[in-house]
N, C-alpha and C positions, 0 to 999 in steps of 0.2 A: 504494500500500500504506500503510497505516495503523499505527502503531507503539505501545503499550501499553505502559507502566512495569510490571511486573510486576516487586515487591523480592526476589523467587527469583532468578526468571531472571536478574536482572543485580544481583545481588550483589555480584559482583567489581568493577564500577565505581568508583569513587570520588566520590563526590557532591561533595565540599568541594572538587573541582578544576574538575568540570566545572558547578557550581552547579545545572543543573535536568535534569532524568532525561531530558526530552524533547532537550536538548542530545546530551546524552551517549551517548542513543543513537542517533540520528543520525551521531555522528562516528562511534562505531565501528563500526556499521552499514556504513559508508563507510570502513573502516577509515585514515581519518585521526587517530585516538588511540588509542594503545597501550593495553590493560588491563591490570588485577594479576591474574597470577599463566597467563596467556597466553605465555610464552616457554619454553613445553615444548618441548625440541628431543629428538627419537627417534633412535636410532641402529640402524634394527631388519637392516639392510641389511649382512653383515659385507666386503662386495668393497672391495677400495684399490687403487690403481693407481699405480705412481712416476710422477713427471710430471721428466722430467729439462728442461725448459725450466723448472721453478719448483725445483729439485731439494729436490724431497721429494713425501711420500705424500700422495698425493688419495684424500679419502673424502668418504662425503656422509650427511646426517642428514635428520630429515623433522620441520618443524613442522604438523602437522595435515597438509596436502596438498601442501604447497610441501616443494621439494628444497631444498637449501641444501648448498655446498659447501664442503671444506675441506681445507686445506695444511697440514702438518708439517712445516718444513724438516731438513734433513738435519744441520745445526748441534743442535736440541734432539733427533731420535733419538741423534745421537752423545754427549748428554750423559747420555742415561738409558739407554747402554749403550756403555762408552768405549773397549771392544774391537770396536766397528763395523768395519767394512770400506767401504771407496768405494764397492762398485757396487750394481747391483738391488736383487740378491738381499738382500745385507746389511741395506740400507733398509729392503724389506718386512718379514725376520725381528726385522729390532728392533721395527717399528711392531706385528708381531704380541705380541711378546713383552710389550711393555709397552700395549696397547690401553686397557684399563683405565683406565689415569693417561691415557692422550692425548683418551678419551672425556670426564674429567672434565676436564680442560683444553678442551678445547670448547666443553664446556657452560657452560662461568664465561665464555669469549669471546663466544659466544652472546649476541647486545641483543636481537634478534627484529627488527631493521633490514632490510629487503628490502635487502641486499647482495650483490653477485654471488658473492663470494668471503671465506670467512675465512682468515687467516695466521697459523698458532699457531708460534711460534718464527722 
């Protein structure tokens, strides 16, 4: 396959890093170089599940077609709601209650690193 600079289509590149178009699109072609503005992480999925060996809530977000996972521990639910209770239930109703802030917390953790697992808190 034969590859074509086209300054639309790969606008988002950064020229001054990767010095020649033909470079640079190659690498992310190969996705061995991150691009700008490519670390959109979705959260379109609203299902959590408490994971009591990591004790806290697992949820997962979607970048383009990859799953990406992620942990709240049970220390930062209990600070953003300081009438917690110990078990499940408690966990899930806080993590619902305050989704929101724990969604934007994610998202700022969020590098775009194929990493197995994120740990917010």
């Amino acid at each position: 396959m034969f590859w074509l600079f086209d300054p639309l289509r790969h606008a988002h590149l950064d020229m001054t890093v990767y010095r020649s178009p033909a470079i640079a699109i190659a690498m992310t072609a190969f996705h061995f170089l991150p691009t700008r503005g490519t670390m959109s992480i979705q959260f379109p999925n609203p299902s959590r599940s408490y994971d009591a060996s990591r004790h806290g809530v697992s949820f997962w977000g979607y970048d383009e077609s990859r799953e990406v996972a992620f942990v709240v521990g049970d220390a930062l639910l209990a600070n953003l709601n300081p009438g917690m209770g110990e078990d499940e239930a408690a966990a899930l109703s806080a993590f619902d209650q305050h989704r929101a802030r724990i969604l934007t917390l994610a998202k700022s953790a969020y590098s775009g690193a194929p990493k197995r697992l994120y740990v917010i808190g």
